[in-house]
LOKOLGU-824594 format. One record per residue (C-alpha): residue in one letter; y, z, x. Coordinates in Angstrom, 2 decimals. Layout:
BEGIN
A,Y,Z,X
...
// end
This chain:
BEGIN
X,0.00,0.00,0.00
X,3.45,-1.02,0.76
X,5.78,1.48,-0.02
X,9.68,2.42,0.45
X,9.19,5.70,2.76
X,7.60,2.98,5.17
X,10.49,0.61,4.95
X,12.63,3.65,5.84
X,10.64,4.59,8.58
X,11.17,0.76,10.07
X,15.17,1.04,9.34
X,15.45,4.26,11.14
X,13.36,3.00,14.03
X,15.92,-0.65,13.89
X,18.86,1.64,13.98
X,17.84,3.74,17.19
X,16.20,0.25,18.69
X,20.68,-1.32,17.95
X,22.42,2.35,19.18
X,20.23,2.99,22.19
X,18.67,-0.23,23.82
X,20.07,-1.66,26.29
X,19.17,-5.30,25.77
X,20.79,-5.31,22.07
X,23.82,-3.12,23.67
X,24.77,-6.05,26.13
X,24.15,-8.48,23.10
X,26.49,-6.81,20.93
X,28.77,-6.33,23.52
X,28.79,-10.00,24.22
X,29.59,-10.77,20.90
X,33.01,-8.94,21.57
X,34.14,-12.27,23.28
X,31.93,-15.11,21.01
X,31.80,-14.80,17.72
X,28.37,-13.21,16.09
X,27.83,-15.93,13.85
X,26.93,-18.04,16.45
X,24.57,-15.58,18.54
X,23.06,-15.32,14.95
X,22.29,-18.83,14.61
X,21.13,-18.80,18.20
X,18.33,-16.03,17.34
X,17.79,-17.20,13.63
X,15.04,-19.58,14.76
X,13.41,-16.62,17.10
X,13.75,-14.07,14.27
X,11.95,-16.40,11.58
X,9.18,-16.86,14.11
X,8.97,-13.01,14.67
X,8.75,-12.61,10.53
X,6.28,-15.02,9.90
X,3.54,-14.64,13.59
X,4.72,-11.09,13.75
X,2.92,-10.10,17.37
X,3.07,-6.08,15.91
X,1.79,-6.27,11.61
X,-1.55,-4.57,12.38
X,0.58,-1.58,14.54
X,1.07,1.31,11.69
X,2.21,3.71,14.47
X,5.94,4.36,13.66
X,5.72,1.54,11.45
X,6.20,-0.82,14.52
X,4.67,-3.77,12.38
X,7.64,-3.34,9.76
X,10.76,-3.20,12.56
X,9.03,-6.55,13.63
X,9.00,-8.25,9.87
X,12.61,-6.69,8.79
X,14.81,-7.50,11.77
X,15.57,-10.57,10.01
X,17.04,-8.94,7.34
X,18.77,-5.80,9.20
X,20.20,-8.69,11.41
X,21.42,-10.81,8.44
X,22.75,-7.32,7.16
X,24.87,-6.98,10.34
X,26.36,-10.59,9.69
X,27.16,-9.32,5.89
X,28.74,-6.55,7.05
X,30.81,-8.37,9.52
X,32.25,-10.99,7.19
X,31.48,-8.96,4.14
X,35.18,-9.96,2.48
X,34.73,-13.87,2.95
X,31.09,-13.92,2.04
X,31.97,-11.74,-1.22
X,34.68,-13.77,-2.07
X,32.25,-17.00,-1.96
X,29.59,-14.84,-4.09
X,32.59,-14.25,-6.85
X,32.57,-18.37,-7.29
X,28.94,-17.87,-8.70
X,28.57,-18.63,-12.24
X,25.61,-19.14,-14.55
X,24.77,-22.29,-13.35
X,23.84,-20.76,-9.94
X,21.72,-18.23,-11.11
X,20.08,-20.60,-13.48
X,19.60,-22.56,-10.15
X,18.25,-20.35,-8.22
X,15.68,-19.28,-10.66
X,14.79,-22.98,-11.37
X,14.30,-23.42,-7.79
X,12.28,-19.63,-7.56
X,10.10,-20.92,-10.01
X,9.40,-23.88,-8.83
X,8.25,-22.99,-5.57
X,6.35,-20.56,-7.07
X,4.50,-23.08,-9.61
X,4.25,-25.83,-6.92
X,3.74,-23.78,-3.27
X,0.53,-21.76,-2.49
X,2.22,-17.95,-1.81
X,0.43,-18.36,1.70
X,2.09,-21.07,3.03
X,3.76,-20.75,6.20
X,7.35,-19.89,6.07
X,7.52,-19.22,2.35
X,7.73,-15.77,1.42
X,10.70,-15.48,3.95
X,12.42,-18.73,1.85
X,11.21,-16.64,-1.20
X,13.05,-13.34,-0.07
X,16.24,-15.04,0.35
X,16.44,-16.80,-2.55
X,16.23,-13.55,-4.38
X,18.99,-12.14,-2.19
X,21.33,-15.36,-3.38
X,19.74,-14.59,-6.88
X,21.04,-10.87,-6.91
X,24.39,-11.85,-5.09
X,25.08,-14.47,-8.26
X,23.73,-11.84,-10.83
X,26.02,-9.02,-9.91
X,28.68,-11.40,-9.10
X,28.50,-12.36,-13.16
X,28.00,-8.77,-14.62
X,31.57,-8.16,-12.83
X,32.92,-11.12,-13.52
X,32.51,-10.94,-17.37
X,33.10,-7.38,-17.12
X,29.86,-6.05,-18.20
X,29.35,-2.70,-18.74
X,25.54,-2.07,-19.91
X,24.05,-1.24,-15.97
X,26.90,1.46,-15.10
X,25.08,4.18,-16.07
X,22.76,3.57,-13.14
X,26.08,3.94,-10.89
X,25.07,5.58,-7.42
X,21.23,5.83,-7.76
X,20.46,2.59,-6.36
X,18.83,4.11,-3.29
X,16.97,6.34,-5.50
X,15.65,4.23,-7.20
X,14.94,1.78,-4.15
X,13.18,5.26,-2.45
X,10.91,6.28,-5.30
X,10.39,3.41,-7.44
X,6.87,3.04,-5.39
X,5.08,5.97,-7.22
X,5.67,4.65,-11.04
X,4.65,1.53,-10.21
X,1.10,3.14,-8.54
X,0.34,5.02,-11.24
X,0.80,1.98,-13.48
X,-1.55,-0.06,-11.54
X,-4.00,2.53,-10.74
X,-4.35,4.05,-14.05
X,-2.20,2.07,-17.23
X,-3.20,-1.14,-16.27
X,-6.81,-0.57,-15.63
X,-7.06,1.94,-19.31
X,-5.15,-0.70,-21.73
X,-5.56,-4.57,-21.19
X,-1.95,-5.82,-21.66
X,-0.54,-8.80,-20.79
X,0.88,-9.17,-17.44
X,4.06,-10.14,-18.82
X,4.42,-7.15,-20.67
X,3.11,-4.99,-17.58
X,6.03,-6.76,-15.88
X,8.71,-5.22,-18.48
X,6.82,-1.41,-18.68
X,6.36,-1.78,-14.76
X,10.45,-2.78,-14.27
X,11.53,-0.01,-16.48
X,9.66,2.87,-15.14
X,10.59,2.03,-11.59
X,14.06,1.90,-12.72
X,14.14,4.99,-14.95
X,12.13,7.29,-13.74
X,13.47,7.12,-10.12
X,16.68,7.35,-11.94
X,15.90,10.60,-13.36
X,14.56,12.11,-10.75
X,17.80,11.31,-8.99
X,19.77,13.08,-11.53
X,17.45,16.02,-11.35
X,18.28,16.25,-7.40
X,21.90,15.82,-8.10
X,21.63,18.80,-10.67
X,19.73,20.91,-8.22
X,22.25,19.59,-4.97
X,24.89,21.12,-7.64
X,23.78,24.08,-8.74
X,20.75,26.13,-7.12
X,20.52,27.35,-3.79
X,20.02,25.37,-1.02
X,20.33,22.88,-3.17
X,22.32,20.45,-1.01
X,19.63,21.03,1.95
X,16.69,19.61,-0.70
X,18.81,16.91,-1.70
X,18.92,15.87,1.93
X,15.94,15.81,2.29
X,14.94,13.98,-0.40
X,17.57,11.35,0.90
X,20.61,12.10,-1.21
// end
């Protein structure tokens, strides 16, 4: 099983690997003087590679496999961050044409290509990164309203959305024969809501109890 306290164990490991190695000190210190978009481009090629033949997937020590596979996307991260304001103003000129686009194209792929093609679940992963930029770029954009309840638990639910979804394929799925589409709408809501209220628990407890603040941190909030 896959699962988010994994993912964090790879992030943590690809922050100490940018703060303390030398190698990707001298890099970033190089792109002082030329611009990081270019380095980026430079590497993109390497960093695909690195997703796709990984050298480290069967290391589970430290999660080494996982720093390998995600670089890509703490890299690509790093290139948000730096031109977060001209890449979010591009994002704003999304409209429903470009999501229904990018779901077209999803789709297709997904009817036409065999999932273990070469190359394809990283193609796959971005297009649902475009898909999510032109989704949230409509909800503000029409000024929608019906998601803001879920303001500032996006990380919660991201941390423990894992554990719903296990106990609906270990137990629901295999008790009541449903079909997958509807698994897919019971599976989407409990990963949302119950990480959701489990968040508000810890912010009640961080607020209130005794060491409260100390639990919540380390329950990562």
């Amino acid at each position: 099983w896959q699962n988010p306290e994994q993912l964090f164990v790879a992030q943590e490991l690809i922050n100490k690997v940018k703060s303390k190695c030398c190698g990707i000190k001298v890099l970033y210190k190089a792109n002082k003087k030329l611009k990081f978009k270019y380095t980026f481009l430079v590497c993109l090629p390497l960093l695909i590679l690195l997703y796709e033949f990984n050298p480290l997937k069967h290391i589970e020590f430290l999660n080494l496999g996982g720093v390998a596979s995600y670089l890509i996307f703490f890299i690509t991260g790093c290139i948000y961050a730096q031109y977060n304001s001209m890449i979010s103003d591009k994002a704003k000129l999304a409209n429903i044409y470009t999501a229904s686009g990018l779901l077209i194209i999803y789709s297709a792929l997904i009817y036409f290509i065999v999932w273990d093609t070469p190359f394809i679940g990283i193609v796959y992963a971005f297009i649902g990164i475009a898909f999510s930029f032109s989704l949230s770029s409509l909800y503000i954009k029409y000024n929608l309203k019906f998601l803001d309840h879920l303001s500032n638990s996006s990380y919660a639910i991201y941390l423990f959305s894992w554990y719903p979804l296990v106990i609906i394929q270990s137990f629901l799925m295999k008790k009541y024969a449903l079909d997958w589409k509807l698994w897919a709408i019971i599976s989407t809501v409990f990963q949302i809501y119950i990480p959701f209220y489990i968040y508000k628990g810890i912010i009640y407890i961080k607020n209130n109890k005794r060491y409260g603040k100390t639990i919540a941190t380390l329950l990562g909030q």
